[in-house]
C-alpha positions in Angstrom: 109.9 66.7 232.2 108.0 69.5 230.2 108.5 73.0 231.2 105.5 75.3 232.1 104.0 77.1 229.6 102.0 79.8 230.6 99.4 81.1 228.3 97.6 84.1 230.1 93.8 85.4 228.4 92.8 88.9 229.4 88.9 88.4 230.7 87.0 91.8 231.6 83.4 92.4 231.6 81.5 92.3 228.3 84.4 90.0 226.6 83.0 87.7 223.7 83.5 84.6 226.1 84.1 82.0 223.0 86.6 84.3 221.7 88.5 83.4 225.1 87.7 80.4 225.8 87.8 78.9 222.0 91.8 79.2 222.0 91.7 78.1 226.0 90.4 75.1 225.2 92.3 73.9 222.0 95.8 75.2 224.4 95.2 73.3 227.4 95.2 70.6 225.2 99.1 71.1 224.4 101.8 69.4 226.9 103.1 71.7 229.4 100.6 74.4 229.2 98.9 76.2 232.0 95.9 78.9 231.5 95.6 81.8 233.5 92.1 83.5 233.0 93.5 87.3 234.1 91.7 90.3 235.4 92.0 93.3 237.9 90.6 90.8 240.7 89.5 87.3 240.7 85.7 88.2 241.4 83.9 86.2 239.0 83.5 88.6 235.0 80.5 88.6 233.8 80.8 88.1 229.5 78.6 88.9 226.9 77.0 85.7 226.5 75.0 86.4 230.0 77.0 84.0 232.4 80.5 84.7 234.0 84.2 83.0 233.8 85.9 83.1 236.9 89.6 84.3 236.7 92.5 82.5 237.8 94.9 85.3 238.7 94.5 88.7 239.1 97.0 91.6 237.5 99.5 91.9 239.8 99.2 87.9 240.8 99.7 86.9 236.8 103.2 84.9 236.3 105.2 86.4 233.1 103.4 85.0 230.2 104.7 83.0 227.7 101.5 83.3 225.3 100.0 86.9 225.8 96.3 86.2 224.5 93.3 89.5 224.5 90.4 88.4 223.0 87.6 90.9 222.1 84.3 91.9 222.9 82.2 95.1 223.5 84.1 95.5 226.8 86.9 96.1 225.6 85.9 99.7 225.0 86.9 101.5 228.0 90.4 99.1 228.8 91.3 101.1 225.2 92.0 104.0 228.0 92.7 102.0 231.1 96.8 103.0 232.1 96.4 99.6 234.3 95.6 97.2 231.4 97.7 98.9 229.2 100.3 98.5 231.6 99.3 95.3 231.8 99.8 94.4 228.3 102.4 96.0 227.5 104.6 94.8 230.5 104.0 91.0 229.5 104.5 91.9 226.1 108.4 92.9 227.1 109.2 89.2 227.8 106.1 86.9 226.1 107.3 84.7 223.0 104.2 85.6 221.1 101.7 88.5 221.8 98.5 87.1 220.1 94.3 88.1 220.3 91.5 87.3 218.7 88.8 88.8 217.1 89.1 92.7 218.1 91.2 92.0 221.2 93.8 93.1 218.0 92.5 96.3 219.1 93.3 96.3 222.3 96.6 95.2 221.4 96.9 98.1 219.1 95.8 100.6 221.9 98.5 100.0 223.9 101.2 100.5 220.8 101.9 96.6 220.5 100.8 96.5 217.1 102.6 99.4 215.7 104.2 98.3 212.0 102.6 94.2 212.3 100.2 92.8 210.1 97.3 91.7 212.1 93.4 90.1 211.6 90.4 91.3 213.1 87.1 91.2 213.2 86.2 91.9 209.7 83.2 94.8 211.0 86.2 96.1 213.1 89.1 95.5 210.7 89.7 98.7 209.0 90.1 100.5 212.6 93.5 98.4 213.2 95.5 101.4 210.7 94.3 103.8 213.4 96.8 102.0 215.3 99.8 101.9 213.0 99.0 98.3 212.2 98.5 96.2 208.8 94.7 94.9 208.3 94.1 91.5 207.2 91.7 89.6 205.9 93.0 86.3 207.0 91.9 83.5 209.6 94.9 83.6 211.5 97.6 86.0 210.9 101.4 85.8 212.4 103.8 88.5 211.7 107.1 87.6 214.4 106.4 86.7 217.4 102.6 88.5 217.0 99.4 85.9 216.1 96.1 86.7 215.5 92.9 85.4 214.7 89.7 86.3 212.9 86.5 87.0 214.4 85.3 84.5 217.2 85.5 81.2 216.0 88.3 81.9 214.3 89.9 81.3 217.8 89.6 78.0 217.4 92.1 77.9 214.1 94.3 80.2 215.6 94.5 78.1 218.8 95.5 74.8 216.3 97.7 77.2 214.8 99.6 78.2 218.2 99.4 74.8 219.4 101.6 73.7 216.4 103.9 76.8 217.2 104.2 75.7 220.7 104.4 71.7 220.7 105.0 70.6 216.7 102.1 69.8 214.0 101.9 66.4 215.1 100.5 67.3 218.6 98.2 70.3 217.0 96.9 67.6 214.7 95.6 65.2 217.5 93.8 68.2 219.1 91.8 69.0 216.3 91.0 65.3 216.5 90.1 64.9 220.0 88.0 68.3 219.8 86.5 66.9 216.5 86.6 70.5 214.7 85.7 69.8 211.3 83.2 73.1 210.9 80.3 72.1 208.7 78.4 75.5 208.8 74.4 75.1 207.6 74.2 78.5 206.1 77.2 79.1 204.6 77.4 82.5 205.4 80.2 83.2 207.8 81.9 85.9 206.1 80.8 89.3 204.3 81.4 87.9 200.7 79.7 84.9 201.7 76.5 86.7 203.2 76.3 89.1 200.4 76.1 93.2 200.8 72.4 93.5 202.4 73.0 91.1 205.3 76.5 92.2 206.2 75.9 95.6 206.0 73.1 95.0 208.6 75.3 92.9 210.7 77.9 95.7 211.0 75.4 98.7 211.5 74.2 96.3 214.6 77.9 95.6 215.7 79.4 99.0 215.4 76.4 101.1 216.9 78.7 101.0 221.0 81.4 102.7 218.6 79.2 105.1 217.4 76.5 106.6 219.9 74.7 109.0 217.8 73.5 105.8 215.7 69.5 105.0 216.3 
């Protein structure tokens, strides 16, 4: 009989909700695996996409984790200086086989000194912020350095997720999931990253992204 496996995502208002649920979907694929959706309470969290995810277990209710997963969004912002969720994090980071976020949940990650000395991805409009916190920038899809993974910006949740998967249960059971999910990205502008997109666009992208980190910005 398979042993639990819990994988615990951090969900707070104004998180990017694919950057969650992306990896939650591709790991409750994996034998054995149970997802906790975690917050303060279990009242439903409204994300940035406009509707809510409703969480599963609240702080103090959340089992000891053996995935640790923050993904990022704009709310993240004020949990950078919350003493309960970095608490939170770095409690269940004491005992979890990997620590692991996406997008700039690394971040958050790094906030509460769990990054300090690891390589780690990022957003790449948030990237260059992760040596505030001690840690390594890269500009990868899916980065593991020990018993820390990451992944990219949003849908690269979705890689890092297949990536985990194989971590957790073998190749062979990571390979049927990208299968049953049929993930075989076929993007129609081809402009998913900033060399892709070219200087113009992605410096416009960024100036839109970063303006919450920067209020004196128009």
């Amino acid at each position: 009989m398979n042993q639990t496996i819990h994988v615990g995502l951090l969900i707070y208002p104004g998180v990017t909700q694919l950057d969650a649920t992306g990896p939650a979907q591709v790991l409750s694929l994996v034998p054995g695996v149970q997802i906790h959706l975690v917050w303060k309470d279990r009242a439903p969290v409204a994300t940035d996409a406009g509707f809510s995810l409703c969480p599963t277990d609240d702080l103090a209710a959340c089992p000891p984790l053996d995935v640790l997963c923050v993904p990022g969004g704009m709310g993240q912002l004020p949990l950078m200086n919350d003493p309960q969720i970095l608490d939170f994090l770095r409690r269940q980071a004491e005992s979890a086989r990997y620590v692991t976020s996406v997008c700039s949940g690394s971040l958050l990650l790094g906030a509460a000194g769990l990054l300090h000395g690891y390589r780690s991805a990022c957003h790449w409009a948030f990237r260059d912020r992760l040596s505030d916190f001690g840690a390594i920038p890269v500009a990868e899809r899916t980065v593991h350095d020990r018993n820390r993974i990451s992944g990219g910006g949003v849908t690269a949740g979705i890689d890092f997720g297949l990536y985990l998967a194989a971590r957790l249960a073998g190749e062979a059971v990571a390979r049927s999931i990208e299968l049953i999910l049929e993930y075989d990205p076929c993007p129609p502008y081809g402009c998913g990253t900033p060399d892709k997109a070219g200087a113009e666009l992605s410096a416009a992208v960024a100036a839109r992204l970063r303006a919450p980190l920067d209020p004196a910005s128009p």
